[in-house]
C-alpha positions as CSV (number, residue, x, y, z in Angstrom):
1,X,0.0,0.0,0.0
2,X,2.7,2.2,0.6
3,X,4.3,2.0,-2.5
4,X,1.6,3.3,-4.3
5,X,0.4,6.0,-1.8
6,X,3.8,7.7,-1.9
7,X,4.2,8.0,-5.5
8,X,0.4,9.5,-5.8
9,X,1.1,11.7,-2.8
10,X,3.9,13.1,-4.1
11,X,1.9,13.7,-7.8
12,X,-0.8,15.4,-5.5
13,X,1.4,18.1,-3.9
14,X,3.6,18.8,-7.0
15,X,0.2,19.8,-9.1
16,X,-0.5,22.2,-5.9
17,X,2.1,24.0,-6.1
18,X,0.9,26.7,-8.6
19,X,-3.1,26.4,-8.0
20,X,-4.4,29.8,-7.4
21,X,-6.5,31.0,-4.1
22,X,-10.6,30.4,-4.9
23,X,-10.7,34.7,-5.4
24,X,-8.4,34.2,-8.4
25,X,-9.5,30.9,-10.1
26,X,-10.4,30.9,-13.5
27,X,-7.9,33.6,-14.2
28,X,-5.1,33.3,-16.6
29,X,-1.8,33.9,-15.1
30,X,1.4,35.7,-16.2
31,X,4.6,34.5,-15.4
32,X,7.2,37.2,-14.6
33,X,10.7,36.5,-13.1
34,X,12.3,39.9,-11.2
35,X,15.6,38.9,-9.4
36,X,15.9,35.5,-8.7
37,X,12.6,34.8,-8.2
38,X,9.9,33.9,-10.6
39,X,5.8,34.7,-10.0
40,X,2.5,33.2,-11.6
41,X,0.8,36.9,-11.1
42,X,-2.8,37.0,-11.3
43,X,-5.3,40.1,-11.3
44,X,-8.6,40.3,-10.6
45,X,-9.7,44.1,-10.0
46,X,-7.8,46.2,-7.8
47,X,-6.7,42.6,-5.8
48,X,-3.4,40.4,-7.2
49,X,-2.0,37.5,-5.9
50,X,1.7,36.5,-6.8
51,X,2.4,32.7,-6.6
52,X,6.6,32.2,-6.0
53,X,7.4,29.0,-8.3
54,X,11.0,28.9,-8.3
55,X,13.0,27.0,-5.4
56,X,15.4,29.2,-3.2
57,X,16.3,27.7,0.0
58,X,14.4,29.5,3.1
59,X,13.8,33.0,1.2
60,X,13.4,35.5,3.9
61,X,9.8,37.8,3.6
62,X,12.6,40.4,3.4
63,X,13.8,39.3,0.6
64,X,10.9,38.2,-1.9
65,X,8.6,40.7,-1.1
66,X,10.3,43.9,-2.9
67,X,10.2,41.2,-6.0
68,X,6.7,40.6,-5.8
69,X,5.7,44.3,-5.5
70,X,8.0,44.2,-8.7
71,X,6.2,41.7,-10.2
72,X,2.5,43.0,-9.5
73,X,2.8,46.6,-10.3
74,X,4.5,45.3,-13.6
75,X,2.1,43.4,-14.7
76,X,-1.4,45.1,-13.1
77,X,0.3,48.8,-14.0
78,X,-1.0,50.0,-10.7
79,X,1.0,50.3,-7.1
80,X,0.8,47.8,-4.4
81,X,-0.7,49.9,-1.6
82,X,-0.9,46.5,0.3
83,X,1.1,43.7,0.6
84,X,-0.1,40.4,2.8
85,X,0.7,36.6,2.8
86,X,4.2,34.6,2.6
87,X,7.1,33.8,0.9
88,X,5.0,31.6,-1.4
89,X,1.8,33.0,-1.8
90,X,1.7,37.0,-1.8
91,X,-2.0,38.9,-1.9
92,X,-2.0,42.5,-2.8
93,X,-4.4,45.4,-2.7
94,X,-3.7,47.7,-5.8
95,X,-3.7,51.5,-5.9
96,X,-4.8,52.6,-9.4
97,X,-5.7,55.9,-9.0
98,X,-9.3,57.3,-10.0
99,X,-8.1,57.6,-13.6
100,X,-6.9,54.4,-14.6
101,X,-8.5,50.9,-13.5
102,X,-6.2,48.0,-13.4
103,X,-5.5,46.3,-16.9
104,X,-6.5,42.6,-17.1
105,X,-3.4,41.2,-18.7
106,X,-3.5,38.2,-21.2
107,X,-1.0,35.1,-20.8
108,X,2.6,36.8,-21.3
109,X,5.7,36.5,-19.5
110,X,8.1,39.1,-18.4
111,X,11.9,38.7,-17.6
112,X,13.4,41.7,-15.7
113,X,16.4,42.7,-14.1
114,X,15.9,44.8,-10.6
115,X,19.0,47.1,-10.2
116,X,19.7,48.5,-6.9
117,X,20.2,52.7,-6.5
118,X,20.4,52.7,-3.1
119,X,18.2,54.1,-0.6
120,X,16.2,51.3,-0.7
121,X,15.3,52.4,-4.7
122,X,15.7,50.1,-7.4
123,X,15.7,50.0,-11.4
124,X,13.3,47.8,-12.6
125,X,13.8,46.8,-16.5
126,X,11.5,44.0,-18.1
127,X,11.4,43.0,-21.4
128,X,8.3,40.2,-22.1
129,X,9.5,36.7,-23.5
130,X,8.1,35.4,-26.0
């Protein structure tokens, strides 16, 4: 029994890894790596949630969260005014102004680069892959 509950246990988490929360299902993802890590963003009105798929051993909140904001205000265009969750799963609330509403993006993927300035500024450039 074993041998086979292992195997199918093992099949079980690995498909979990990238399912979306139940307020973002049904919504098409883009993948966007900034820094080392890479996100499944998804965007549902002025909420986004950023799913971390790469492996990095024990990531500090520190440390993945400035790449996440990154990542969401790249691909909803508008600024994270919120920022909850973990190193794995990250839920924003989204600033768009009262001009712009946030775009719902199609399936594209972004590389970018995050350059530090200092000051706790960065440079981010992305150019979408294709």
């Amino acid at each position: 029994m074993m041998r086979v509950a292992l195997p199918v246990l093992l099949v079980l988490t690995l498909v979990a890894c990238d399912t979306p929360g139940p307020g973002f299902r049904g919504i098409d993802p883009v993948r966007i790596s900034v820094g080392k890590s890479t996100f499944d963003v998804r965007v549902d009105g002025r909420r986004a949630q950023a799913i971390r798929l790469n492996m990095e051993w024990a990531p500090r909140p520190a440390a993945v969260a400035p790449r996440a904001v990154a990542a969401i205000e790249q691909v909803s265009g508008c600024r994270v005014a919120r920022l909850d969750g973990d190193q794995a799963v990250i839920l924003a609330k989204l600033e768009c102004g009262t001009d712009t509403a946030p775009r719902r993006p199609g399936p594209r993927a972004f590389d970018c680069e995050v350059e530090p300035l200092g000051g706790g500024l960065a440079d981010l450039t992305c150019r979408p892959v294709i």
